[in-house]
RODO-2510 file (C-alpha; in nm, 4 decimals, decimal comma):
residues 107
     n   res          X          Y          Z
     1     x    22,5089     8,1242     4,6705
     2     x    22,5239     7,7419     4,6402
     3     x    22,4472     7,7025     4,2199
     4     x    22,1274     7,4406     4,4356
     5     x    21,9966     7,7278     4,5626
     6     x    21,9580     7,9203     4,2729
     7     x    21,8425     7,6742     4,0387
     8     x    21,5178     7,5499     4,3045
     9     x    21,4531     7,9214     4,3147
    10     x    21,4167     7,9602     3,9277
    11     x    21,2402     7,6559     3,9021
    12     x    21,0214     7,8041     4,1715
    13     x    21,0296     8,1863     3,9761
    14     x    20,9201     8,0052     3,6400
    15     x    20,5958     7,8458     3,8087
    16     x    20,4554     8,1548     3,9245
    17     x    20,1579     8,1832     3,6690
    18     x    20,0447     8,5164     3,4922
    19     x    19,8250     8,7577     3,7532
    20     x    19,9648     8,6391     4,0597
    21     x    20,2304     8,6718     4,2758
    22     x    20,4588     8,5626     4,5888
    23     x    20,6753     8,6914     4,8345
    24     x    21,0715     8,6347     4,8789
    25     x    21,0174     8,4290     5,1755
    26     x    20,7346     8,2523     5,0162
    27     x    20,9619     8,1714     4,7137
    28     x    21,2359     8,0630     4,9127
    29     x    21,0340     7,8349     5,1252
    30     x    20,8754     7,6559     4,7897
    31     x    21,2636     7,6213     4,6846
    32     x    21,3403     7,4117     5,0179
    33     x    21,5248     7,6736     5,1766
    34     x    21,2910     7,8582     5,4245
    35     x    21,4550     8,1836     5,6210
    36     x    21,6454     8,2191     5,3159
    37     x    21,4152     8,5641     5,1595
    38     x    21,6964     8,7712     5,1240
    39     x    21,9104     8,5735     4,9411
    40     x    21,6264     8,5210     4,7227
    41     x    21,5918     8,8989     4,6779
    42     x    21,9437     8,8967     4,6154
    43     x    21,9718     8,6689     4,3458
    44     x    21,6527     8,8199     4,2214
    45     x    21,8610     9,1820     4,2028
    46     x    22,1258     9,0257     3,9835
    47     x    21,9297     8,8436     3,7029
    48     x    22,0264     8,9080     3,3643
    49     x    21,7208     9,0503     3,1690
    50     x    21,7884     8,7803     2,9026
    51     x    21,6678     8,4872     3,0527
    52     x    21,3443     8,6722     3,0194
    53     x    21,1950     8,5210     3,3830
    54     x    20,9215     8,6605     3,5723
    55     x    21,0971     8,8184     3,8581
    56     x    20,8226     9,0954     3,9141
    57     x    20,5673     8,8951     4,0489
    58     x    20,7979     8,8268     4,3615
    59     x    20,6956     9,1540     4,6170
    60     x    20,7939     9,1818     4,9920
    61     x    20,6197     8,9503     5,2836
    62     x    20,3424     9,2519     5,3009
    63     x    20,2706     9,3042     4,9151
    64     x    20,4968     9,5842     4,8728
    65     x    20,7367     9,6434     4,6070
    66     x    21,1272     9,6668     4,7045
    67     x    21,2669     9,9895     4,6897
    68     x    20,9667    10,2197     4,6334
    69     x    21,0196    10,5172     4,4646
    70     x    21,3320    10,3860     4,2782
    71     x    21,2902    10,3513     3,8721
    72     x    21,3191     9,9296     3,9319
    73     x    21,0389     9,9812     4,1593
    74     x    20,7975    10,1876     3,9108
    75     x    20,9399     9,9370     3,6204
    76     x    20,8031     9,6646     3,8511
    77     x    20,4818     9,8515     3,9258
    78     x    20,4562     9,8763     3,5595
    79     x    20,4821     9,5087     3,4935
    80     x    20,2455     9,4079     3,7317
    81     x    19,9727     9,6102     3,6146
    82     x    20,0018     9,4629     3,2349
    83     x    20,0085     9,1222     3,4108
    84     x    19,6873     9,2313     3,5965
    85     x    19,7641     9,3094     3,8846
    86     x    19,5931     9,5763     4,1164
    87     x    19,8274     9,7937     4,3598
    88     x    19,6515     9,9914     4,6351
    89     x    19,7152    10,3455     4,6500
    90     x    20,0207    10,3028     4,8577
    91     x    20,2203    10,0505     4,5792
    92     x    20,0901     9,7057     4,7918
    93     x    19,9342     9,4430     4,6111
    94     x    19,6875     9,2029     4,7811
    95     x    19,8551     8,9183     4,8732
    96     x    19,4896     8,7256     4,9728
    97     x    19,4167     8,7962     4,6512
    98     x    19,6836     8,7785     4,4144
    99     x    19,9196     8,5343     4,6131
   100     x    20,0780     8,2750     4,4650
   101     x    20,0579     7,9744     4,5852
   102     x    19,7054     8,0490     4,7637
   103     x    19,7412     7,8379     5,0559
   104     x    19,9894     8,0426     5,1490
   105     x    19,7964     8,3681     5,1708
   106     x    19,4943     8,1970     5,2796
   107     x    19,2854     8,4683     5,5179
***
């Protein structure tokens, strides 16, 4: 991935505020590089814990967590929920009302 790429996506990652989140394709689109959710996913996957960004509040386009049932997944389940964040009894989190931006998710 183009070093461009991943520093509009970070920039993008870093203004996602406490008690919300976005999608991949959401935060790809807000980096200038719409159609681009999995590579956002994938430089997501490969972030060193160090740099200490907020890479949990980025879910899948229909509030669900990537790779469900996996220990990342429960970590990330984990995360939200201290952030505030409400998942519904099948690990989705409402997008109309937790998305980030909100015009995004609008109804």
């Amino acid at each position: 991935m183009a070093p461009e790429f991943e520093h509009a996506v970070l920039r993008a990652l870093r203004d996602i505020p406490p008690g919300r989140v976005s999608t991949y394709g959401t935060l790809a689109a807000l980096a200038g590089y719409p159609r681009h959710a999995r590579h956002v996913g994938a430089l997501l996957g490969r972030l060193p814990a160090e740099l200490a960004l907020p890479w949990f509040r980025v879910v899948g386009s229909g509030g669900r967590i990537a790779r469900p049932g996996s220990e990342g997944a429960d970590y990330q389940r984990l995360l939200l929920q201290q952030d505030g964040i409400e998942l519904d009894s099948k690990g989705r989190v409402d997008l109309f009302r937790y998305g980030w931006p909100p015009a995004y998710f609008l109804r």
